[in-house]
C-alpha positions in Angstrom: 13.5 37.4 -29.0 13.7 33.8 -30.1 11.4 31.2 -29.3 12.4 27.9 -27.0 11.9 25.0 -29.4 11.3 21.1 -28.2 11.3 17.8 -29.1 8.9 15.3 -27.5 9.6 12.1 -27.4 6.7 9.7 -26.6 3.1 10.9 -27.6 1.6 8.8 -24.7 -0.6 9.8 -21.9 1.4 12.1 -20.4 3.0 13.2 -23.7 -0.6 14.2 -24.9 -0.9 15.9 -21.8 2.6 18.1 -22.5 1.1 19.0 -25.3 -2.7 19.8 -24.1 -1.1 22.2 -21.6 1.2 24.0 -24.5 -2.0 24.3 -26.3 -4.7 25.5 -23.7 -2.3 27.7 -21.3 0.4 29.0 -24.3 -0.7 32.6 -23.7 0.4 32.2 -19.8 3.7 29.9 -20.5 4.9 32.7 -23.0 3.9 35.8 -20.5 6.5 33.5 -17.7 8.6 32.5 -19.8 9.2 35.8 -22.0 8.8 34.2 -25.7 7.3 31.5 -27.2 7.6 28.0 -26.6 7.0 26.2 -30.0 6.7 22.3 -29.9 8.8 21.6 -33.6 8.6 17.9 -33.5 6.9 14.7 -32.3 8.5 11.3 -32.8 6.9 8.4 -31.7 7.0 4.4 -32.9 2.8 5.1 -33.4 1.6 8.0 -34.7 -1.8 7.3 -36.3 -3.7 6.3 -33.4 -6.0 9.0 -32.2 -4.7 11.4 -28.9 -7.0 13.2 -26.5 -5.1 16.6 -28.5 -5.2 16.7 -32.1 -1.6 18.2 -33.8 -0.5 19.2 -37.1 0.8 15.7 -39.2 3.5 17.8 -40.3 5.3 17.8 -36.6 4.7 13.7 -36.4 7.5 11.2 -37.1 8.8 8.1 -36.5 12.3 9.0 -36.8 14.5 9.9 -34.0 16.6 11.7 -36.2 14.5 14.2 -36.7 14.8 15.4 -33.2 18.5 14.6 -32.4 19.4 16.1 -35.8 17.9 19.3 -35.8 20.1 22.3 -34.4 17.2 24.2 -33.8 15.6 22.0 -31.0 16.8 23.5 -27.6 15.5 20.9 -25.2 14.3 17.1 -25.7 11.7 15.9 -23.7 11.7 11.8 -23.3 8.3 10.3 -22.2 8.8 6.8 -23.7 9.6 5.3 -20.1 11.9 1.6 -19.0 15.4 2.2 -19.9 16.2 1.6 -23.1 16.3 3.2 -25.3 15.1 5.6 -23.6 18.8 5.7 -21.9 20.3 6.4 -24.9 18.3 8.8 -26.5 18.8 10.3 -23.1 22.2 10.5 -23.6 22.6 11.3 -27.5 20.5 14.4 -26.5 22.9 15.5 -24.2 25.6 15.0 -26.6 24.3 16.6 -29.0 24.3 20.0 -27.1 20.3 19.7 -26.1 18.8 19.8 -22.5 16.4 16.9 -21.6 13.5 16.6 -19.6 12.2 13.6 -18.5 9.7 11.8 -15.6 11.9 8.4 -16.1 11.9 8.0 -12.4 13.2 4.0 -13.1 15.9 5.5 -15.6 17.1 8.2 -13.0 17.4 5.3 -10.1 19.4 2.6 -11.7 22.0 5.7 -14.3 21.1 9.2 -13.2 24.3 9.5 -12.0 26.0 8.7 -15.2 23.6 11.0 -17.3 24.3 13.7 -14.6 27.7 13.3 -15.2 26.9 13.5 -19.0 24.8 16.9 -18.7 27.9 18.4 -16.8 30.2 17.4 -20.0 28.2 18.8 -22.7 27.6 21.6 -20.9 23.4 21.0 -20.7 21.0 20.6 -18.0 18.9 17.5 -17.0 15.4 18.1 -15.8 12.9 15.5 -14.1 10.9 17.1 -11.7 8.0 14.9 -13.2 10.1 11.9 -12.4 8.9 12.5 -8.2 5.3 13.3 -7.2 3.7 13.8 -10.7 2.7 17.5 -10.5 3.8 18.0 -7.3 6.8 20.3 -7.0 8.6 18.4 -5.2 12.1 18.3 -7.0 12.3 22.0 -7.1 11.3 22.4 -3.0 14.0 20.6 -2.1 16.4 21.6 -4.5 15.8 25.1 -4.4 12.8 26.1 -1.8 14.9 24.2 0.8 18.4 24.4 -0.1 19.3 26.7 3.4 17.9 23.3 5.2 19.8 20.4 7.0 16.8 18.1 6.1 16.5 15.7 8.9 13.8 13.2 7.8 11.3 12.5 4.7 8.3 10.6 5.2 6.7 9.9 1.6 3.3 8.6 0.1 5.0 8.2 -3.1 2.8 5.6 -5.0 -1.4 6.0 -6.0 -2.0 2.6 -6.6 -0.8 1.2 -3.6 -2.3 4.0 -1.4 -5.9 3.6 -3.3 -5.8 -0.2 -2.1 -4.6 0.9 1.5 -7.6 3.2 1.4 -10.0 1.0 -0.1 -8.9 -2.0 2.4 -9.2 0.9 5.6 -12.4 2.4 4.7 -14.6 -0.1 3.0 -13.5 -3.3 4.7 -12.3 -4.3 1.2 -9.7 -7.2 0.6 -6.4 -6.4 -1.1 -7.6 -8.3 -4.2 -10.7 -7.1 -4.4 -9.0 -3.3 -3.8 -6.7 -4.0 -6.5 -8.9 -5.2 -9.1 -10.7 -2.0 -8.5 -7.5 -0.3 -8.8 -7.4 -1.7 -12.3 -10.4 -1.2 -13.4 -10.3 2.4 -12.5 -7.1 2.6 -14.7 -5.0 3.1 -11.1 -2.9 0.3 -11.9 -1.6 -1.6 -14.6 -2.6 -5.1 -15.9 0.8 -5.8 -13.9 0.8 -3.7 -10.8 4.2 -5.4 -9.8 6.4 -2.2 -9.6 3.6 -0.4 -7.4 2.5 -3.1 -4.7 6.0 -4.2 -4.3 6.9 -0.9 -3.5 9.6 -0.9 -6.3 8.3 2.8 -7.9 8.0 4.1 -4.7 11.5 2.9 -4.0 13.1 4.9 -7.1 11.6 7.9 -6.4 13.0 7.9 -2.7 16.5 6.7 -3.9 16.1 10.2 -6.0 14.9 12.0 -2.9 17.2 11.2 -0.5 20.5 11.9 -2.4 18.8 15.7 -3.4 18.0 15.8 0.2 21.7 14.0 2.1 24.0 14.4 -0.5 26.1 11.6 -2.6 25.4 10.1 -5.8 21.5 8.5 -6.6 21.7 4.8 -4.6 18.8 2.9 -5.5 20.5 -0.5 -4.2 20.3 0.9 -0.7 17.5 1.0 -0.3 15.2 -1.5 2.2 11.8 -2.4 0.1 9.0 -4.1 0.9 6.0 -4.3 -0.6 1.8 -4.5 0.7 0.7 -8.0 -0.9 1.1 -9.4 2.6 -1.3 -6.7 4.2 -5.0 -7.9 5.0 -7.9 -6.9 7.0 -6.9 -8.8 10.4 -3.7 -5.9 10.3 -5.7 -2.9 9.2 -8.2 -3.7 11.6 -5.8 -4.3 14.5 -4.4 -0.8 13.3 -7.4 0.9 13.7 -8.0 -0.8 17.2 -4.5 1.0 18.7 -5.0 4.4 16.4 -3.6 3.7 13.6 -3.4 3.7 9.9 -1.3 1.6 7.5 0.5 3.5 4.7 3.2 2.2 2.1 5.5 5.1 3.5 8.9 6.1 1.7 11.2 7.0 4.4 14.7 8.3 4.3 16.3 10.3 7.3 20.4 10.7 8.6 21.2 10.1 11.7 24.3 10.1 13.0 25.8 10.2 9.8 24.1 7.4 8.2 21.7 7.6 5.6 18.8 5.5 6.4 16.4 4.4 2.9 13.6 2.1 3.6 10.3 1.6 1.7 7.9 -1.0 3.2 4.1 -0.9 4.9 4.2 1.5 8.0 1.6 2.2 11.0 1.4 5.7 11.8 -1.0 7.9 14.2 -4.5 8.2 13.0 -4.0 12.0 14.2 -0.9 12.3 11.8 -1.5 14.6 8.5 -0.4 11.7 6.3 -3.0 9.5 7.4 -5.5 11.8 5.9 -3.7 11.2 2.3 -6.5 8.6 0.4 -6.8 7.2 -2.6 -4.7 7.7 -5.2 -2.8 11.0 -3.8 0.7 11.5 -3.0 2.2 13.6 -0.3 5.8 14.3 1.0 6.3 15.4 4.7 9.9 17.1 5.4 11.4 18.0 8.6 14.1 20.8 8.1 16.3 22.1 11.1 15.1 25.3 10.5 12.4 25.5 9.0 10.6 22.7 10.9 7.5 20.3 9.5 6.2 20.8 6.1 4.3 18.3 3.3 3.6 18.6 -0.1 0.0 17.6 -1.6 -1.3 16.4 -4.8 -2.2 13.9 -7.6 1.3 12.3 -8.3 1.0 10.8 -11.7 -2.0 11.3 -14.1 -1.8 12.9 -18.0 -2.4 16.8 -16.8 -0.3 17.2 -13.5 2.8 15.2 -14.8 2.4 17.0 -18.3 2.5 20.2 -15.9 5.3 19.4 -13.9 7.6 18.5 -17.3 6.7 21.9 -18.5 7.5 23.8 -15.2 11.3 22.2 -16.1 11.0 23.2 -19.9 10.4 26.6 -18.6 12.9 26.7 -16.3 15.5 25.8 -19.2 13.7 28.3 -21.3 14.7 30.9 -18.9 18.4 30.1 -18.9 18.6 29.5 -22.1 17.2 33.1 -22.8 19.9 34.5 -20.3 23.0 32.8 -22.1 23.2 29.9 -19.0 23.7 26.2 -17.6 24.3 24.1 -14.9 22.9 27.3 -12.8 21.3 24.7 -10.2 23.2 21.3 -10.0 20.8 18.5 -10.1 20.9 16.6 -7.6 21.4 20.3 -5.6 24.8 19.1 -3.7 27.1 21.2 -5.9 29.2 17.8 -6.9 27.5 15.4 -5.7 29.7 12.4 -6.7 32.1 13.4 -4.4 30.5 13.4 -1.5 31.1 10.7 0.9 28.1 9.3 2.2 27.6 6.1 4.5 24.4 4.2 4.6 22.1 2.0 7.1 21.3 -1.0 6.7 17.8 -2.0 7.6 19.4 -4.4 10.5 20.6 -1.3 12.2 17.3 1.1 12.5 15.6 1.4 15.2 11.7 2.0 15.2 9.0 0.7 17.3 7.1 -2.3 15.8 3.6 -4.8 15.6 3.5 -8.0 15.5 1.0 -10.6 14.7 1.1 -13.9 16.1 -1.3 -16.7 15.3 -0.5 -19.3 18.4 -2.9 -22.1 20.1 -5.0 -20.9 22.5 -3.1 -22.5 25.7 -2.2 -21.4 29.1 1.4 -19.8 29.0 1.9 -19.1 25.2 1.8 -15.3 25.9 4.4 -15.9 28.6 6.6 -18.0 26.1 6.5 -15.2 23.6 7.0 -12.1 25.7 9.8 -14.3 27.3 11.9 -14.4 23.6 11.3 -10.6 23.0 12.5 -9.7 26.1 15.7 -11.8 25.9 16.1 -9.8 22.8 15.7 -6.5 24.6 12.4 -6.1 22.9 9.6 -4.4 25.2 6.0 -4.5 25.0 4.1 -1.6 24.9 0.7 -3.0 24.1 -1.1 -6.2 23.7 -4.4 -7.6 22.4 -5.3 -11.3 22.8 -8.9 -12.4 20.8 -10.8 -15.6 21.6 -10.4 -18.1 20.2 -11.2 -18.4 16.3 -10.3 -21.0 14.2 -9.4 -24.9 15.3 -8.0 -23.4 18.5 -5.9 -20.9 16.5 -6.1 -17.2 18.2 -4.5 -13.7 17.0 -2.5 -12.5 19.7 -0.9 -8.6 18.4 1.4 -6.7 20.6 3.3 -3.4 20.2 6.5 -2.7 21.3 9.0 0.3 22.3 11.4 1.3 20.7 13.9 -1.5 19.4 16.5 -2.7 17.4 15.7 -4.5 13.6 18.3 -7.6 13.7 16.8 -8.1 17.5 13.3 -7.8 16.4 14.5 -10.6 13.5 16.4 -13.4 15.3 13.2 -13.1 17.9 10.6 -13.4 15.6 12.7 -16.5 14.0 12.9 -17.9 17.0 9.3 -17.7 18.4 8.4 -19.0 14.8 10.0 -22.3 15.9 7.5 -22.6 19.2 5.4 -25.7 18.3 2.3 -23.2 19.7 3.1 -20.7 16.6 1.0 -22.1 13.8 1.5 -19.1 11.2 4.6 -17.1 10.4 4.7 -13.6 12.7 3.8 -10.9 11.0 6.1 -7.5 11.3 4.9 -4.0 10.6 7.1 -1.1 11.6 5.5 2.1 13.4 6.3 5.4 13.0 5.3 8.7 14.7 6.0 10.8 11.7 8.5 13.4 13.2 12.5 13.6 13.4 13.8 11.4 16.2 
């Protein structure tokens, strides 16, 4: 029987770790995969400096040619990252007759549908079940593990950067910069950590996520995204004080038809199984109709359990391509996906329960004034906490609230920002229970 030969393109971290895991568990892949998977070519723009796995120099290059080019290469696997050119190696691949894996989670949100749409031409599959969760097999639960489920809600820790400084800043007592220095120097986040504390990453794997999960084409400009920059200990304390956590939480659920795609800083229950996710893990909770709650665990990025998760999709393509097949699973699971009409929520329209954080002068009647706007905005109070007073006269007073609506919850908070007794912006964080309304 033939072997399954690849192309890698990108000998970075997680390329090094592709082909660490080829090297140390070969005698396993083969025994799965029935044959041998032979790694024929290498190309990257540096190949001198030293990996953490040594390879032969006769597989390095510097040309892309000598992957697209060669009718003997199977499947290319891009690990190169941004979008171009990774983009259109992507898509040269695909015309060329080859299958592609990839963990280009930013590629996948902003074209996937147009390199889906490419695959299906040439006749070739598309894998990227690195692109979600590092090595957590996410992609191919829902996809395939899943597929008898009307999946009602996902509730996502999608991002170890931004999770390690939540955990640091709930645990420790740490400030967000001093947790994301740390983060840095721990090699958790990059010299630019832009894309992780805005929420930004987290935000393309959801858009990925949700259309696998409702349907429709990948639509990363629907989705709500806020980041945790604007977090600090006065909130995570206040938290703590009414049970909860705070989590950067990817959440996308339908209701009543509508798609609703939101990423921003969440309270949920101390008591929940996602508040026990720390540091830099990721974990997905699902609620199916049928089969009820279930969450995925693990490290979601990192050399070894991304390299492993690319390889789970090379095998996967090995197998087919053994058997004489294509296309057997669609890839975004939906059998066309494109044409299936799907409406979205805006983040006016959901309804959650929220906190608030109000810095007001510490006067007689102030609490009245504020609970006076929310509830002329059909916004009740569930909680409240009022400390003494702390700087020039200044005092926190928090409060939690039932169920409401988002555009309420806005025009009250704009409005009770224009009391002469408010002396800081109001600060929002929206509270979930972690279940299926």
């Amino acid at each position: 029987m033939r072997s399954i030969k690849v192309g890698l393109i990108g000998f970075g971290t997680v390329g090094s770790g592709v082909v660490k895991i080829i090297r140390q568990n070969g005698d396993v892949i083969k025994e799965r995969l029935g044959t041998d998977l032979e790694l024929k070519k290498i190309v990257d723009l540096d190949i001198t400096t030293p990996r953490p796995v040594k390879v032969e120099k006769s597989i390095l290059s510097t040309n892309i040619d000598d992957i697209m080019e060669d009718p003997e290469i199977d499947i290319v696997i891009e690990l190169i990252g941004g979008i171009e050119p990774a983009k259109t190696f992507i898509l040269k691949s695909l015309e060329k007759g080859k299958h592609v894996v990839t963990a280009n989670k930013a590629l996948l949100a902003h074209h996937g549908n147009e390199i889906f749409e490419a695959a299906a031409k040439n006749g070739v599959d598309v894998g990227f079940e690195a692109s979600v969760g590092g090595g957590i097999p996410l992609i191919r639960s829902i996809r395939e593990g899943l597929v008898a489920e009307d999946i009602q809600v996902i509730y996502g820790i999608l991002n170890g950067t931004a999770n390690y400084i939540l955990t640091r800043m709930t645990t420790d007592g740490a400030s967000f910069s001093e947790a994301l220095k740390e983060a840095q120097e721990k090699g958790y986040a990059e010299a630019d950590p832009t894309l992780d504390i805005e929420g930004h990453d987290t935000a393309h794997k959801l858009a990925i996520m949700c259309a696998l999960s409702f349907g429709g084409k990948i639509e990363f400009d629907k989705v709500h995204i806020e980041g945790i920059t604007d977090i600090d200990q006065k909130d995570i304390q206040f938290a703590s004080e009414f049970g909860y956590k705070i989590k950067l939480l990817a959440i996308g659920a339908e209701t009543n038809g509508k798609i609703d795609m939101r990423v921003h800083p969440t309270m949920i229950p101390k008591d929940h199984v996602l508040s026990s996710v720390d540091g830099a893990y990721n974990a997905v909770f699902i609620n199916g109709n049928a089969v009820g709650n279930i969450m995925l665990y693990g490290l979601g990025a990192g050399m070894m359990p991304t390299g492993s998760a690319v390889i789970s999709d090379i095998v996967d393509m090995g197998r087919d391509i053994l058997h004489g097949v294509n296309n057997r699973v669609p890839p975004l699971s939906f059998v066309d996906s494109s044409k299936n009409s799907v409406t979205y929520k805006p983040i006016s329209e959901i309804k959650t329960r929220y906190y608030f954080r109000f810095e007001a002068l510490d006067r007689p009647g102030v609490l009245s004034k504020i609970s006076g706007i929310l509830g002329k905005y059909n916004i009740s109070i569930s909680a409240v906490i009022q400390k003494g007073r702390q700087v020039a006269g200044s005092v926190p007073i928090v409060m939690l609230t039932h169920t409401a609506v988002e555009k309420n919850v806005r025009s009250a908070l704009e409005e009770i920002d224009k009391l002469d007794v408010v002396k800081a912006p109001s600060k929002l964080i929206r509270i979930e229970n972690g279940e299926a309304e």
